[in-house]
C-alpha positions in Angstrom: 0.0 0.0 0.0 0.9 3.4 -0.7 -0.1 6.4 1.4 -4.0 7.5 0.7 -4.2 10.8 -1.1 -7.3 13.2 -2.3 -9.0 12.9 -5.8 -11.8 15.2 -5.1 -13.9 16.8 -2.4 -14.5 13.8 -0.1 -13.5 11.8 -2.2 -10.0 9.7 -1.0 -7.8 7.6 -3.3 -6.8 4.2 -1.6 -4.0 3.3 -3.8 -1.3 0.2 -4.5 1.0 -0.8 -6.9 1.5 -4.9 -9.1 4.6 -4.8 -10.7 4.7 -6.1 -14.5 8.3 -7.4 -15.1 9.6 -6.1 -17.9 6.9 -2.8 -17.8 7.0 -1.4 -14.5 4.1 -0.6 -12.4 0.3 -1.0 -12.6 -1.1 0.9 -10.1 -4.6 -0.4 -8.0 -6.6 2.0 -6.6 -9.8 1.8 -4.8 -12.3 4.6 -3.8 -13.7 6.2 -0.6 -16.2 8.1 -1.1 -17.2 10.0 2.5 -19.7 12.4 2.2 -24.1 11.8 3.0 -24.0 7.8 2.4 -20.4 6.8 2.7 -19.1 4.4 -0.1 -16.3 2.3 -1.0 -15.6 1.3 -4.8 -13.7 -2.0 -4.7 -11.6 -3.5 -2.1 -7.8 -3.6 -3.0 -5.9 -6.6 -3.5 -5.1 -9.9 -1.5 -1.8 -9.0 -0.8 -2.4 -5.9 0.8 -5.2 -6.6 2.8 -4.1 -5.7 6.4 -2.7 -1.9 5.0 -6.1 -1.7 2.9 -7.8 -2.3 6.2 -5.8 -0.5 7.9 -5.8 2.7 6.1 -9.5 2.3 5.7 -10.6 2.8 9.1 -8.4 5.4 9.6 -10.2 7.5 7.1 -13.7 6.3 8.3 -15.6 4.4 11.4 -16.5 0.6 10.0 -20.2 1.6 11.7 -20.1 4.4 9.1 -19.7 2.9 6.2 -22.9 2.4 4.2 -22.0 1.0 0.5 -19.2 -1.0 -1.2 -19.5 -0.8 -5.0 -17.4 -4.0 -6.5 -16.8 -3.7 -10.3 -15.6 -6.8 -11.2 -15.0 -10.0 -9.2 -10.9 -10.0 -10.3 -9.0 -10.6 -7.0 -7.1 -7.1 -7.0 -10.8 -5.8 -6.6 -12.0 -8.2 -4.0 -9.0 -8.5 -1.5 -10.5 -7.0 1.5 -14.1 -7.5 0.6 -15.2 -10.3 3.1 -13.3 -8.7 6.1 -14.5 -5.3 5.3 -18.6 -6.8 5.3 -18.0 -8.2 9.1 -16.3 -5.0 10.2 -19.2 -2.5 8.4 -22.2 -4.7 9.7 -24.3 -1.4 8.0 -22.4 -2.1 4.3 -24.1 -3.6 1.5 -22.7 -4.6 -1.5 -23.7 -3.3 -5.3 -22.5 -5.4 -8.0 -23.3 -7.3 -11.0 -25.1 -10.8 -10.5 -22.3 -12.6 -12.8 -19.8 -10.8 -10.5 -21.8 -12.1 -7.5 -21.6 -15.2 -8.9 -18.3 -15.5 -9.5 -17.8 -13.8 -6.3 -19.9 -16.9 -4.4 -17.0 -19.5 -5.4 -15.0 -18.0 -3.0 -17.3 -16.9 -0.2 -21.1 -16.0 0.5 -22.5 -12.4 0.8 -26.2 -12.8 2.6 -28.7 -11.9 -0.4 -29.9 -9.2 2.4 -26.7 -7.2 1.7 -26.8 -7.1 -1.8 -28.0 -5.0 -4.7 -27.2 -5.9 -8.0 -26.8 -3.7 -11.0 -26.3 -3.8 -14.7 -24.8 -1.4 -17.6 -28.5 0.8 -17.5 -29.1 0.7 -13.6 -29.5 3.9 -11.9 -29.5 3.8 -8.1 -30.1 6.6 -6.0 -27.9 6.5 -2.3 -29.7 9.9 0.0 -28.8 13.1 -2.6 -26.1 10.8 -4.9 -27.5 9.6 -7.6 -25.0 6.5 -9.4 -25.4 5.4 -12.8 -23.9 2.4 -14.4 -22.2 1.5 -17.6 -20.1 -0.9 -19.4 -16.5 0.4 -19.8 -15.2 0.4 -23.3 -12.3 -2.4 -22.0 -12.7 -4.8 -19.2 -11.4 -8.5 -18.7 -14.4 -10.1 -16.6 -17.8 -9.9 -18.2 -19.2 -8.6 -14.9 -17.1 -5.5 -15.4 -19.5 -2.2 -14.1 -17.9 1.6 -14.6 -19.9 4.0 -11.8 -20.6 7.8 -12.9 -21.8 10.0 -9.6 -24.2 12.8 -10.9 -23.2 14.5 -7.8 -20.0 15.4 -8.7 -19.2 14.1 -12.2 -16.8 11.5 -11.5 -16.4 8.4 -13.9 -15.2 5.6 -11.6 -13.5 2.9 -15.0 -12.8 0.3 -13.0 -9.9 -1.3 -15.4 -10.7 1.0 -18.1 -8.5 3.8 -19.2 -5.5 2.7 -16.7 -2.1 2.6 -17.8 1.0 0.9 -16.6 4.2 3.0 -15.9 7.5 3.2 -14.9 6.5 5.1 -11.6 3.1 5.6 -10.5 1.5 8.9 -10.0 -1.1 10.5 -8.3 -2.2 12.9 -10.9 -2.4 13.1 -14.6 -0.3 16.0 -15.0 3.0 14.8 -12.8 3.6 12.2 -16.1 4.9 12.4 -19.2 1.7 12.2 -22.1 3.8 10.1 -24.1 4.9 8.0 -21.4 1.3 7.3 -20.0 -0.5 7.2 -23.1 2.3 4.5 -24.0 1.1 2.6 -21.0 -2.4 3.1 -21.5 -2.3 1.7 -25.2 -0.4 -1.7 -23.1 -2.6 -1.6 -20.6 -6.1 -1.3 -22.4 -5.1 -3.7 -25.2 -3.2 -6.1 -22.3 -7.1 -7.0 -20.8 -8.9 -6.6 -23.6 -7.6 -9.0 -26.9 -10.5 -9.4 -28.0 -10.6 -5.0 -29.1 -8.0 -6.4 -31.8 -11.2 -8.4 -33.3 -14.3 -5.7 -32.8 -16.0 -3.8 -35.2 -14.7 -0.4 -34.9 -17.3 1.3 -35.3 -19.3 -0.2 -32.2 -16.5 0.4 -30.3 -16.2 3.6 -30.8 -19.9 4.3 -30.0 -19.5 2.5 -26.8 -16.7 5.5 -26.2 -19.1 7.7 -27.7 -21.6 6.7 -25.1 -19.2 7.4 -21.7 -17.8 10.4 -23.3 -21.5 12.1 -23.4 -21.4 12.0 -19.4 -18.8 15.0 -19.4 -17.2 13.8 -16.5 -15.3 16.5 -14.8 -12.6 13.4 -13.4 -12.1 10.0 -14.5 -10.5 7.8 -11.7 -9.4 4.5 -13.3 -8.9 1.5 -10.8 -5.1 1.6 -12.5 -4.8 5.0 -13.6 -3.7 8.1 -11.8 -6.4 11.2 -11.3 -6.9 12.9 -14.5 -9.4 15.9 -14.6 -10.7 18.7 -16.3 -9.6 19.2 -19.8 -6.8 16.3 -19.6 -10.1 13.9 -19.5 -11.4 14.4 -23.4 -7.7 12.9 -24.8 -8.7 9.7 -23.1 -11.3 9.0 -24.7 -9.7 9.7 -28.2 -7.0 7.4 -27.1 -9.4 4.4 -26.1 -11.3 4.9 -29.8 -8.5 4.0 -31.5 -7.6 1.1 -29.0 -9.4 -1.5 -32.0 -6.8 0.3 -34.6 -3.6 -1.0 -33.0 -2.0 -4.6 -33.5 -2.9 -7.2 -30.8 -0.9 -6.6 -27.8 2.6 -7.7 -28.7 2.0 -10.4 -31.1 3.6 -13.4 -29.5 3.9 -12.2 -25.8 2.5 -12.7 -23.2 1.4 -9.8 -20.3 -0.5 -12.1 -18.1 -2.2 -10.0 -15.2 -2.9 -12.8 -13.0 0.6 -14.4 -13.0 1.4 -11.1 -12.3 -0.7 -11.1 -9.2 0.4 -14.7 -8.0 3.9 -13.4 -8.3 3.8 -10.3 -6.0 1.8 -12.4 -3.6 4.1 -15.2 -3.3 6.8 -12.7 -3.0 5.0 -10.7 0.1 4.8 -13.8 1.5 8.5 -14.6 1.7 9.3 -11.4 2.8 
């Protein structure tokens, strides 16, 4: 775990790092949102789970905590999930059912405590009102981006991130070649199958996201990007269908990457 940091007005980034030999760093982030109905958006990784909890509950009482939003059911979403449910006895979960499903192999969430959503939903938590869409890339079929009409923020899950040499908090302390170099790895990385779309549904499903105006897209891997950096995103995810296959003949495995860092942490 890295130290938290702000993204917005109440709105605290609870952020990691998986190395990608050969790449460098794809960050993990996860969301806490603290104002009227407090929510969390996914749950860090295995590997960190005793920092993620720890810096959790230093930025908020478990009692307090109303919501946990989980995107996708990929363990570097999921990590704390089942510890942070018996600490939060008030929490309920919103996710997909194919998520929940997948989710249920490993543990069981009482139906009580759950509210599933798909691309379409719209729930409304006190004065936030959430949306919920597909994100142009994703690598679980599950795979939910969040937009909060409160305050215009596009929560991507996977989408848009980017690996880098050196994480970052914000958008503007990196290099545009350098991230939009990892972003084109990244995006292509958990997505093939772009290399085999029609392009022209693709782009509509861009298209679609874009026509939210988010004033600040916070990627699950993907530093804080805000304002007028925003729009250049999503002309570099359009053309994600236009570039070869992800390194014809390699082989960026996420999950390996994953296994690796966790055996690691445990020999350390």
């Amino acid at each position: 775990m890295k130290p938290s940091y702000t993204a917005g007005p109440d709105i605290q980034v609870l952020p990691s790092a998986l190395p990608i030999p050969g790449l460098g760093d794809q960050p993990v982030n996860a969301f806490l949102i603290r104002d009227g109905q407090p929510l969390l958006i996914d749950t860090g990784m295995p590997v960190d789970r005793e920092g993620f909890l720890a810096a959790l509950w230093s930025l908020i009482d478990p009692a307090d905590l109303r919501w946990v939003v989980i995107t996708h059911d990929d363990r570097d979403h999921t990590g704390a999930l089942l510890p942070i449910l018996e600490a939060a006895p008030r929490a309920k979960v919103i996710t997909n059912a194919l998520s929940l499903t997948r989710i249920s192999e490993e543990f069981a969430i009482p139906p009580e405590r759950v509210v599933t959503a798909d691309p379409g939903s719209r729930i409304k938590l006190g004065d936030r009102e959430l949306s919920f869409h597909r994100p142009p890339t994703f690598d679980a079929p599950g795979t939910l981006a969040v937009f909060d009409h409160a305050d215009g923020t596009l929560y991507s899950s996977d989408s848009f991130g980017a690996v880098l040499p050196e994480t970052a908090e914000d958008f503007t302390e990196l290099a545009e070649d350098e991230f939009f170099d990892g972003f084109d790895v990244l995006n292509r990385a958990i997505a093939p199958w772009t290399a085999l779309v029609d392009e022209a549904k693709f782009t509509a499903s861009v298209r679609e996201l874009a026509r939210l105006r988010p004033e600040r897209l916070l990627s699950a891997h993907g530093p804080t990007v805000r304002g007028r950096a925003v729009e250049p995103l999503f002309t570099a995810m359009a053309r994600i269908p236009t570039l070869p296959a992800w390194l014809p003949g390699a082989d960026l495995d996420l999950e390996a990457a994953l296994d690796t860092h966790e055996a690691a942490a445990g020999r350390r």
